[in-house]
N, C-alpha and C positions, 0 to 999 in steps of 0.2 A: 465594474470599475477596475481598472487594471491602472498601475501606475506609469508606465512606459508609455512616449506617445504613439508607436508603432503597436503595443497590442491594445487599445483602448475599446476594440470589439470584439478580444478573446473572451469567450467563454468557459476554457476548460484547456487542459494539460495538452493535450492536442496540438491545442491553438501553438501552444509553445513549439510542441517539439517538431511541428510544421513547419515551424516559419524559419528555423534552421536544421533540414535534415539531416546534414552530413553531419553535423555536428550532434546533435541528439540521437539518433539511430541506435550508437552504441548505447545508449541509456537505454532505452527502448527494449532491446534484444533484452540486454540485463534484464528489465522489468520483467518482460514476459518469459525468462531463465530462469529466473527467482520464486515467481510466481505459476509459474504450469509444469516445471519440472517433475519427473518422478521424488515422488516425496511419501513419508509417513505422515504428513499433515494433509490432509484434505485441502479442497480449493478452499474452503468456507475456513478453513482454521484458518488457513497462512489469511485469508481476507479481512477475518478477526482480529490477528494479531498487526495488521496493515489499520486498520479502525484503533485499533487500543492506544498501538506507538504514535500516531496522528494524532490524536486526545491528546495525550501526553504532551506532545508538540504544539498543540493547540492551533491546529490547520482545522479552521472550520471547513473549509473546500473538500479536504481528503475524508472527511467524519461524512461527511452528507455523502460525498462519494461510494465510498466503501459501505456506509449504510445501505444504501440503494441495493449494489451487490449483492449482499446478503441476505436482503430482502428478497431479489431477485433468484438466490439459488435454496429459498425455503427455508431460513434460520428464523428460529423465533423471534418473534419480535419485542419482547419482555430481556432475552438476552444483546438483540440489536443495540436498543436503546441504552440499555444496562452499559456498554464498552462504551457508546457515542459518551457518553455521561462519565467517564473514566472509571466506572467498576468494573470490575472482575468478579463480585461475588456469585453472578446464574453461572460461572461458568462451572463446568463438572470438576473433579478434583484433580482426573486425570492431567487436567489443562493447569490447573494452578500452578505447577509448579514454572510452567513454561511462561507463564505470562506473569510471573513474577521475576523470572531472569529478563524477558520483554521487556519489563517497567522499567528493571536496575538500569540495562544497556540504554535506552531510553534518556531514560533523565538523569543519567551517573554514569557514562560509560567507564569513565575511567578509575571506577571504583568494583568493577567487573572484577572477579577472583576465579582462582579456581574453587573456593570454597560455593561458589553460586553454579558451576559446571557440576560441580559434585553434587550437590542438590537436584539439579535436573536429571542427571544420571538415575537419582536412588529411587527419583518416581518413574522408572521404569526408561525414561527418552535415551536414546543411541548419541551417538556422536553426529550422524548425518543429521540427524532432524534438529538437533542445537545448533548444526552450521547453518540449516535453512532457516529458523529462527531470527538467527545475526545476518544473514542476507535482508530477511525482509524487514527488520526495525533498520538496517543499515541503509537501503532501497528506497522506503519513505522517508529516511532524515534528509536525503539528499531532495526526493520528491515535492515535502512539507514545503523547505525552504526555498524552492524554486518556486511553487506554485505562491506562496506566501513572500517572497522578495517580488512577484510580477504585480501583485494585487492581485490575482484572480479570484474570484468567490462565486460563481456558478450562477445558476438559478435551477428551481424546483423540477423543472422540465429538462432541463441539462442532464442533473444527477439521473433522471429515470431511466433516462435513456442511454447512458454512459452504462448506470448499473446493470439494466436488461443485455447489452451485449457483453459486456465482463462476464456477466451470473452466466451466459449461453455458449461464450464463445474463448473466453481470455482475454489475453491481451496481444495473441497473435494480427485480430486486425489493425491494431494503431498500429503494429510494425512493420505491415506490409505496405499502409497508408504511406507512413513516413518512406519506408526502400522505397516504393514507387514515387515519392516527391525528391527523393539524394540521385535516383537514378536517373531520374528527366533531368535536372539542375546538371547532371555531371556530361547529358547527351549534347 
């Protein structure tokens, strides 16, 4: 079900950022910037903290999404569930502190301090990996409410196969998908 009479047989993010490329492209590159960049978060953290801030926002789309993911790159499934479910408790301690600034930025951004930067500091995290942090709850706020302003809500076949090429690949193929549909459109 998608609300718009033109996507009414999207399935999935795709669908969107297809059907206007030039215009989502630059999202796109961002996503896959944010998300496969050199990072001290793993693919599977920053995918976790993309599942947690989505809960949070209450995108069922991006939760079955990013579950799939993670499912697909070998994360337990007791902690999968656990984020889909908006906890954080499997997660190890190392991570708490980050997905507790995740949560604030989340549902209070603007209640963000440095007193909350200073806590992710003191469990060991850098400045770069709090910035990749704030990319990725900042990445799916914009994500959540797109897919969640179109109606899109998936189906079970959707997410597997969404997830299996994320968990394999990134998210370099949507954005060569999309370059090559900005690039025909522009020929």
């Amino acid at each position: 079900m998608s609300f718009l009479a033109y996507s009414k047989h999207f399935q999935g993010v795709a669908d969107i950022l297809l059907r206007d490329p030039v215009r989502y492209l630059p999202f796109a590159q961002l996503l896959d910037g944010i998300m496969s960049t050199e990072s001290e978060l793993t693919q599977a953290q920053r995918e976790m903290i993309a599942l947690y801030s989505s809960r949070l926002n209450h995108c069922g789309y991006c939760v079955d999404s990013h579950s799939c993911v993670l499912t697909g790159l070998g994360t337990d499934e007791t902690l999968v569930n656990a984020l889909a479910d908006g906890s954080t408790e499997p997660v190890d301690d190392n991570l708490q502190r980050l997905f507790a600034f995740a949560g604030k930025l989340t549902l209070e951004p603007g209640k963000v301090s440095r007193t909350d930067i200073d806590a992710v500091r003191a469990a060991g995290w850098n400045d770069q990996t709090i910035e990749d942090v704030i990319g990725v709850v900042a990445t799916f706020a914009f994500l959540n409410r797109l897919v969640d302003g179109f109606g899109i809500e998936g189906t079970d076949d959707h997410f597997r196969q969404v997830g299996g090429m994320v968990s394999q690949q990134g998210y370099a193929p949507l954005v060569q998908m999309i370059r090559q549909k900005a690039d025909a459109g522009r020929a």
